[in-house]
N, C-alpha and C positions, 0 to 999 in steps of 0.2 A: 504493500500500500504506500500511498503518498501521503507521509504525516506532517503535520504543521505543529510544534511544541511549544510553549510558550510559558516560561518560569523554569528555571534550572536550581532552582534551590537544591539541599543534598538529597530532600526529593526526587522531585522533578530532573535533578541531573541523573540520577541511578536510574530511573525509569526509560528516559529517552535513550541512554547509554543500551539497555536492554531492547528496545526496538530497533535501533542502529544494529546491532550483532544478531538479532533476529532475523535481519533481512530487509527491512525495510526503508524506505527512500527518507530520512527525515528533516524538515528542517526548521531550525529553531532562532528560537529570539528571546533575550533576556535582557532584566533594564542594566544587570553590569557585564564587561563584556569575558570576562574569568571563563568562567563554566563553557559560554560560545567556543573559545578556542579549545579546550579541553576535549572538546565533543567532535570540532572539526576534527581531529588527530584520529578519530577512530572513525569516522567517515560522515559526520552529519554535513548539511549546507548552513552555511546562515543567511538567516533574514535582515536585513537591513531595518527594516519596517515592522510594525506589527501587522499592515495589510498584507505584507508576503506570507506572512503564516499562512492566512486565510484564505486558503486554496488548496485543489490536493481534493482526498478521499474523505480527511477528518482533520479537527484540530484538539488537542489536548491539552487543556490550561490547569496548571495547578500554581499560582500566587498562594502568595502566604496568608491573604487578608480580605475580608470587602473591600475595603480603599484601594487595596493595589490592583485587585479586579476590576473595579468601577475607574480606575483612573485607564486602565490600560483599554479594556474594551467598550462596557458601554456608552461611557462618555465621549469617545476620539470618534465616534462615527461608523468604530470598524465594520460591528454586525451587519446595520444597515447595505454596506458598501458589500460584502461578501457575496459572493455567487449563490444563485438562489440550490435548495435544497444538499449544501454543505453541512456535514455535519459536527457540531461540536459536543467535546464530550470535555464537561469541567471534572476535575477528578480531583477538586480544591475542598477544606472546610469551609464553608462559606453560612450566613445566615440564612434563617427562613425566607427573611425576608427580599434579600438579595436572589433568593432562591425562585421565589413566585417572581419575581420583575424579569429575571432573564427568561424565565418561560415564556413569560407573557413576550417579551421583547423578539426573542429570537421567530415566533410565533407569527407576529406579526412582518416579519422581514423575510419571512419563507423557509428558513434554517431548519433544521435538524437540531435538537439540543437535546441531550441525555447528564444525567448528574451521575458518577461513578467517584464519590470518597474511597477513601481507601483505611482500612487499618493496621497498621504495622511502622517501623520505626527506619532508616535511612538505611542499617546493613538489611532487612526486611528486604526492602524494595531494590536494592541490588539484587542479591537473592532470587529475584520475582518471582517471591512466598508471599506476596501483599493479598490480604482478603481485601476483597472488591464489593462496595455495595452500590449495587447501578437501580437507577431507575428511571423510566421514560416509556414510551411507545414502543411494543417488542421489536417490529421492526427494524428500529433504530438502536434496540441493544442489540439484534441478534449480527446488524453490519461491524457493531464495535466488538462484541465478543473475541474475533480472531485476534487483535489487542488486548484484551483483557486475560486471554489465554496466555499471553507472553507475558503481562505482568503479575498476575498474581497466581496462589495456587486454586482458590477460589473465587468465584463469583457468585454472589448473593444478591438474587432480584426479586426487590419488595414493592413492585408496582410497577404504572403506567404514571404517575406522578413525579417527576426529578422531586419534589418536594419530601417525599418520600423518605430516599436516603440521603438526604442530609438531615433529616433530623434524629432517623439512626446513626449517623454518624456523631453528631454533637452529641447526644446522648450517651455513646459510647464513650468518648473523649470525656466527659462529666464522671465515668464511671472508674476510667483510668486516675483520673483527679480524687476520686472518692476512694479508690484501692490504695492511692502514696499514703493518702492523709491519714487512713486504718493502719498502717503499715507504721509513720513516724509517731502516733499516739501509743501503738504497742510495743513498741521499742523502746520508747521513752520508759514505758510505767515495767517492762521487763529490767534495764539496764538499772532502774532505780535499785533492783534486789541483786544486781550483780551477775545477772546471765545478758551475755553480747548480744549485741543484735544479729553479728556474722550466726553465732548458734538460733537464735529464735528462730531468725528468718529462715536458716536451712532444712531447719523443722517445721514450719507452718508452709512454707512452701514445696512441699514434699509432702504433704497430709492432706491438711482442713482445705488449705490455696496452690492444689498444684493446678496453675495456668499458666498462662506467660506472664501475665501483667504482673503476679507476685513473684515469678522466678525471675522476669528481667529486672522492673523496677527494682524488688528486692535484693539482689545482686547490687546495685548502684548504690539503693542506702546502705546493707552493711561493708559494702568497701570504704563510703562516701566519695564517689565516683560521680562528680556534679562535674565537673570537666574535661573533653569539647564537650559543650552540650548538642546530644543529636536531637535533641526539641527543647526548645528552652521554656523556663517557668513565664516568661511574657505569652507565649502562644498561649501555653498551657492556659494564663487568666484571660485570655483574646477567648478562648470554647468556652469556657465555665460562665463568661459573659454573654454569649450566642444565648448556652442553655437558658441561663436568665429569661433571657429577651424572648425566645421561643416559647417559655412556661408563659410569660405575660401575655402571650397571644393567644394560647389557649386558655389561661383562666387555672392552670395547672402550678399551685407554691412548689419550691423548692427548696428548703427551707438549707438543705445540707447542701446545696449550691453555693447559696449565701453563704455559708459559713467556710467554701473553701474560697471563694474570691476573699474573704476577707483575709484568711490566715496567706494567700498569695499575696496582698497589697506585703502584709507584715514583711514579709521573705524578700518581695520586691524592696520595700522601705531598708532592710537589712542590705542590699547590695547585692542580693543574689536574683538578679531580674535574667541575667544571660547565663544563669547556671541549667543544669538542664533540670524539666519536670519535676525529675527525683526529689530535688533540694527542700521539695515541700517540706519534706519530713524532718529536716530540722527545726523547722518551728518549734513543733513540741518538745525537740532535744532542747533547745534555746530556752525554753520559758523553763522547762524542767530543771537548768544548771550543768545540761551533758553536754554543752557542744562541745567543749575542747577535748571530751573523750572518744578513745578509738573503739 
């Protein structure tokens, strides 16, 4: 296929890197130009433009934000400007509400739009172990599948709605947020009587929580492996923000939302804003008297 990528974060770069060695024609466009040359070396084109993306089979945007979404595409005129019945497949976190507007927008321009989040973490999506959860018109998943098949090991379709899976997505990301927080509150109150967290953790993670989220996360807090961050604690409170905003529109409290944006403001106030997700969990080391210990 003829793919158009757009955002190269350590996402976004591990994914397009994975269609490029797949076979595929791709070409891409990022706002710094790092990642672009990195990807030419392995055979991608660049785009000049973000209109060059938009063209080809499909285009695949994953920004880090609403803002950088809305600055790149629907503000600049692109969709409008796009060849009629292109498909775009956002495979971004993005809001409900940014969710229903490209619908409606792409709708209105004649486009093809499907929403495909993803769950999994940067070595994940190298890997192309990402679980996928798409949603749109089957049609329009079943032309993006053959993609979907190169990225992840799974695809999970919960609807004809893009609306759909993003708000499984943000709610997953709520729940990864609600798994650190359980994580550095039980570590705290263990470490108080003198068992490590390196020991808790390898036991509750192996019993009561063997997943990923408490074997990887967990791994991170008992090393305290907060640096590179492969997602940092700003994303991390950009979803727990989304979930907010998303309960407000259904009428649905969150109450343990709220309570993790808050303990993320703290950690961000602390100076760990570009640490990764993990770092939640000192909070409660912090207010406890444990940070300085191992």
């Amino acid at each position: 296929m003829e793919i158009g990528f757009i955002g190269l974060g350590a996402m976004g770069k591990a994914m397009a890197a994975n269609l490029i060695k797949a076979g595929h024609r791709v070409r891409v466009w990022n706002r710094s130009p790092g990642p672009v040359a990195a990807l030419r070396e392995i055979g991608a084109e660049a785009a000049a433009t973000v209109p060059d993306v938009f063209r080809g089979d499909l285009v695949i945007s994953m920004l880090a934000e609403d803002g950088a979404l809305r600055a790149t595409l629907p503000e600049t005129g692109v969709i409008a400007a796009a060849p009629k019945g292109l498909l775009h497949v956002n495979m971004a976190t993005i809001s409900v509400a940014l969710a229903e507007e490209l619908t409606e927008l792409h709708r209105q321009c004649g486009l093809g739009y499907v929403a495909a989040p993803v769950f999994g973490r940067p070595d994940v999506a190298a890997a192309g172990n990402l679980n996928i959860v798409a949603a749109g018109p089957t049609d329009l998943l079943d032309r993006a599948q053959p993609i979907f098949d190169v990225l992840g090991q799974k695809t999970w379709r919960v609807g004809e709605e893009p609306i759909r899976a993003n708000i499984v997505k943000v709610a997953g990301n709520f729940m990864i947020g609600a798994a650190i927080e359980a994580m550095g509150e039980a570590t705290a109150l263990t470490r108080g009587y003198g068992v490590s967290a390196a020991d808790f953790l390898e036991i509750v993670s192996n019993t009561l929580f063997a997943a990923p989220v408490y074997k990887g996360y967990g791994a991170l807090i008992a090393e305290q492996r907060y640096e590179p961050a492969a997602f940092k604690l700003t994303l991390g409170l950009k979803d727990i923000r989304l979930a907010l905003a998303a309960g407000d529109g259904a009428n649905v409290p969150l109450p343990l939302a709220s309570l993790l944006r808050d303990n993320m403001l703290d950690a961000i106030a602390a100076g760990d804003g570009d640490r990764d997700f993990a770092t939640l969990a000192t909070v409660a080391q912090r207010r406890a008297g444990q940070i300085s210990k191992a």
